[in-house]
C-alpha positions as CSV (number, residue, x, y, z in Angstrom):
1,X,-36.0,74.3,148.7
2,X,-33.6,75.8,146.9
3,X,-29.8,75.4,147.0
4,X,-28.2,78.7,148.6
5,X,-24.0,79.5,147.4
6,X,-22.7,79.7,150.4
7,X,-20.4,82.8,151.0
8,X,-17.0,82.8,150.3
9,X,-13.8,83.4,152.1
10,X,-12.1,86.8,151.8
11,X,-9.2,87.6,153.7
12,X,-5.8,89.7,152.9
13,X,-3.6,86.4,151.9
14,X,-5.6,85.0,148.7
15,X,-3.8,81.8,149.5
16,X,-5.0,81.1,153.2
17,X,-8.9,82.0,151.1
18,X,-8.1,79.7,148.6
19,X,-7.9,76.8,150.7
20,X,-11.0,77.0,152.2
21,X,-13.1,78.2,149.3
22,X,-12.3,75.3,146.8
23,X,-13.5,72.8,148.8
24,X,-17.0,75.2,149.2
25,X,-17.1,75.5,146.0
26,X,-16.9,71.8,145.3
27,X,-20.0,71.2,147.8
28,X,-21.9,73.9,146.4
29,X,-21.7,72.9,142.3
30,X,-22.5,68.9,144.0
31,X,-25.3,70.2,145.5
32,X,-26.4,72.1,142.0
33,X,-25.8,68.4,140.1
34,X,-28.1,66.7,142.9
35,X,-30.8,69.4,142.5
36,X,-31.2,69.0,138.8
37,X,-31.1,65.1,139.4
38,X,-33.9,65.3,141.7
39,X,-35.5,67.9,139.4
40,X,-35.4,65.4,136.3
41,X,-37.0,62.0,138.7
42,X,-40.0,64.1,139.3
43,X,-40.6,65.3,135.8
44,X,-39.6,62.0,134.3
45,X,-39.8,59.1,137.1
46,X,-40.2,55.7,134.5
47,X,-37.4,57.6,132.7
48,X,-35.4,57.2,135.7
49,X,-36.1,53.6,136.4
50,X,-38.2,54.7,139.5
51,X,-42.3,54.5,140.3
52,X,-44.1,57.6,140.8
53,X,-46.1,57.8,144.1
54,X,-49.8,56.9,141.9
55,X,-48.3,53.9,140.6
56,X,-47.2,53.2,144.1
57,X,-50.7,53.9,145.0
58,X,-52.4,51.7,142.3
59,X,-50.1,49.0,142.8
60,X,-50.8,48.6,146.3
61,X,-54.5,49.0,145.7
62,X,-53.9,45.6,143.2
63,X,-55.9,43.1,144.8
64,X,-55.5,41.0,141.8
65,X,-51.6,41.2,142.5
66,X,-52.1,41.1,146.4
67,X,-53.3,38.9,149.0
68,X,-56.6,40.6,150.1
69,X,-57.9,39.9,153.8
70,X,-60.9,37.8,152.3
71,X,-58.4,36.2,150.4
72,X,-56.4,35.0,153.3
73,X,-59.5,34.1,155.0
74,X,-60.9,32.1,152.3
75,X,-57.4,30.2,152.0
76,X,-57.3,29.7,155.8
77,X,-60.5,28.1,155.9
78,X,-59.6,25.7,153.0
79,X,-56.9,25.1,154.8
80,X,-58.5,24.7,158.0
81,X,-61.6,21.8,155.9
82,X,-58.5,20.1,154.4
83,X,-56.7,19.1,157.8
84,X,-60.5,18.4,159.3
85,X,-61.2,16.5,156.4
86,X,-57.5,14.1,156.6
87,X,-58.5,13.9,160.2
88,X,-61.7,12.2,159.7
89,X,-61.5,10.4,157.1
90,X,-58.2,9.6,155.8
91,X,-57.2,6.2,156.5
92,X,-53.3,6.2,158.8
93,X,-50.1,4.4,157.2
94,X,-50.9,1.6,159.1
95,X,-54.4,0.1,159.0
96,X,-56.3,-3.0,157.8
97,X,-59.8,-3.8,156.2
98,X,-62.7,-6.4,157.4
99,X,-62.9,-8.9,154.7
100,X,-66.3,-7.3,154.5
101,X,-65.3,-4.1,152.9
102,X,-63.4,-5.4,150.7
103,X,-65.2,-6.5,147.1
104,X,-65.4,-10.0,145.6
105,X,-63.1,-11.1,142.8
106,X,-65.3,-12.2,139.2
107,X,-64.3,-13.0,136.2
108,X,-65.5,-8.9,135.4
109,X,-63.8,-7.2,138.0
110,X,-60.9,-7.5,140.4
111,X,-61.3,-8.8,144.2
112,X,-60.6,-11.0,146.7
113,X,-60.9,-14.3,146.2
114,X,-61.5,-17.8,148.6
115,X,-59.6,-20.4,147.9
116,X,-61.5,-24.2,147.1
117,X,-59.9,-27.4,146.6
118,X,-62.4,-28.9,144.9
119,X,-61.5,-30.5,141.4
120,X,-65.3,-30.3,140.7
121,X,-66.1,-26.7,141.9
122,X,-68.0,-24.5,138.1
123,X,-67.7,-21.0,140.9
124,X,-66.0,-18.3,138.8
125,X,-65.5,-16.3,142.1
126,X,-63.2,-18.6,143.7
127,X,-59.2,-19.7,143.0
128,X,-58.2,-23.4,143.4
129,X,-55.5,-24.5,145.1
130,X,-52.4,-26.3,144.3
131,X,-53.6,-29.4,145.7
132,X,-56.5,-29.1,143.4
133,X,-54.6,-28.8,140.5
134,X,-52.3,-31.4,141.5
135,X,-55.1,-33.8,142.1
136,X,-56.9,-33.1,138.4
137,X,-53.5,-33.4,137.2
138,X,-52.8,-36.9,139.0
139,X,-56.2,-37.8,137.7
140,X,-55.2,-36.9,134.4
141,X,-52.1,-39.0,133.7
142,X,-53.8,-42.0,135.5
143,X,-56.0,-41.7,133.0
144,X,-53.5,-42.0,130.0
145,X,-51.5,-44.7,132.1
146,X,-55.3,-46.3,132.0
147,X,-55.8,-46.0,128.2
148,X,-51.7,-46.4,127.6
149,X,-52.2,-50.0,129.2
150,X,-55.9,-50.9,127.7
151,X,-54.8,-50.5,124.3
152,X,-56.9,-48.3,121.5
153,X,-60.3,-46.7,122.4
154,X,-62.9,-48.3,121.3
155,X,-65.7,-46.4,121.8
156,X,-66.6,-43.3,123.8
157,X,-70.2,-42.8,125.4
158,X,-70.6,-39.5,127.0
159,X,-73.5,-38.5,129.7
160,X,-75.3,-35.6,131.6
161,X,-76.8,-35.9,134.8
162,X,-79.1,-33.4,136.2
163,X,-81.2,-35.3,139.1
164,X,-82.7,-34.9,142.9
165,X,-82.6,-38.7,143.3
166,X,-79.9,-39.4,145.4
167,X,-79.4,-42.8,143.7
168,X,-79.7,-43.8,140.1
169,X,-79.6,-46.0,137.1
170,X,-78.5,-44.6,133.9
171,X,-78.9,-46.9,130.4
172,X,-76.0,-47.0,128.6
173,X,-75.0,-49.7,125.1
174,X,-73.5,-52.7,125.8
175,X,-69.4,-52.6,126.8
176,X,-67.2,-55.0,127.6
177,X,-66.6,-54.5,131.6
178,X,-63.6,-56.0,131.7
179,X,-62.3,-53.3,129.1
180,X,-64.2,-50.4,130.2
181,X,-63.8,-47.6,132.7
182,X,-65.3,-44.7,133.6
183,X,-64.5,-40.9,133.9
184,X,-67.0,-38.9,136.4
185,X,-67.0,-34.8,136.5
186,X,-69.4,-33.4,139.0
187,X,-70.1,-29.7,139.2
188,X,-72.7,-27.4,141.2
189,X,-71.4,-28.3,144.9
190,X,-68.5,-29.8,146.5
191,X,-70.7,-33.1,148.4
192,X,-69.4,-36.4,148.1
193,X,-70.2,-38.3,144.7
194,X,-69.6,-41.8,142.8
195,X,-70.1,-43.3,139.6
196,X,-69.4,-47.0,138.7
197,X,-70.3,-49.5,135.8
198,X,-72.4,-52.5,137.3
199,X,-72.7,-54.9,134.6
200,X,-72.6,-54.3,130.8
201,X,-75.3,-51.7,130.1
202,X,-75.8,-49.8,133.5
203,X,-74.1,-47.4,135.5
204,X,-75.3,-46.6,138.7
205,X,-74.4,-43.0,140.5
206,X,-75.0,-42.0,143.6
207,X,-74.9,-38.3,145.5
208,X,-75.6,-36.8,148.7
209,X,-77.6,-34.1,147.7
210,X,-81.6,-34.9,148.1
211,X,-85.0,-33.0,148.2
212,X,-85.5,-29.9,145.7
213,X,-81.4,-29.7,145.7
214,X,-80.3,-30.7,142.0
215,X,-76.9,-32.2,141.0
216,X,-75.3,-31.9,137.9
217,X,-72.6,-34.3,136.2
218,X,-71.3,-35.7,133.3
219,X,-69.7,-38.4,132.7
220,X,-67.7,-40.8,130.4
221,X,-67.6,-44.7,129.3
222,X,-64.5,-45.3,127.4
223,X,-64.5,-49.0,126.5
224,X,-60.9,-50.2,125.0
225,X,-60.1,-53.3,122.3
């Protein structure tokens, strides 16, 4: 459309005219200004800082830039397996394990672990206790009170016992009893076992175990000057 001058004012007194048709005048040279304005936006509309309607169009049609319906579906629906998914099988805030599901401490790999207060126990899988430790080392220093009062070592004879015989005689050479004593380490279970020099070349040990059931032990006779 194009812009029409309006008609102007003509009367006998210029002056009364004048008032009127400067501000007309005005209106009609703004309107000329916003005509070539709109004029130069559709020749040039990136000059102009503006989009043209097609690169409205293509950008709308983006559905690399937009969130398509399939999109929102597919999004929803990963949405919707994530919650399903927490609900089933994440564990709550607060829960416990069985002992059962929970995997065995070994030397290789980390665990839980039951605790054994034997001072004779060879498992690798299990953690001793403080009494345990207290008892090997109260075995220990009654040991070095032992050799601290017998005076020097004479000799050392030192044994391995691998037997089903729940009693038994093992040969050793000839000590002095009265200056002798014996150290006993049993391993394999946790049954009751004992060791003891009898006379001068024998010591007898005895265990619980019987049948196809082997014990193993070792065991030493320090005899002192």
């Amino acid at each position: 459309m194009s812009i029409q001058q309006p008609r102007r004012f003509v009367t006998t007194d210029q002056g009364h005219a004048d008032v009127l048709n400067v501000p007309i005048d005005t209106l009609y040279a703004n309107d000329q200004e916003l005509a070539a304005q709109i004029e130069n936006i559709k020749t040039d509309p990136a000059g102009n800082d503006i989009a043209s309607k097609a690169a409205l169009d293509n950008h709308a049609a983006n559905t690399e830039l937009h969130v398509t319906a399939a999109k929102q579906a597919a999004w929803s629906a990963a949405e919707g397996n994530a919650k399903k998914y927490t609900e089933q099988y994440a564990a709550p805030k607060q829960h416990s394990h069985p002992a059962s599901d929970l995997p065995s401490a070994s030397t290789q790999t980390r665990g839980i672990v039951q605790l054994n207060t034997s001072t004779g126990s060879t498992a690798t899988d299990q953690a001793a206790t403080p009494s345990a430790v207290k008892a090997i080392g109260d075995e220990l220093r009654q040991l070095i009170n032992n050799i601290k009062e017998a005076g020097s070592v004479k000799s050392i004879q030192r044994f391995s016992i691998s037997s089903t015989v729940p009693d038994g005689i093992v040969n050793i050479a000839p000590v002095n009893v009265q200056k002798a004593m014996l150290n006993l380490t049993t391993f394999g279970d946790d049954t009751p076992h004992t060791a003891s020099i009898i006379n001068s070349t024998q010591v007898k040990f005895t265990h619980s175990r019987s049948g196809e059931n082997y014990i193993f032990a070792s065991f030493e006779v320090i005899e002192f000057n």
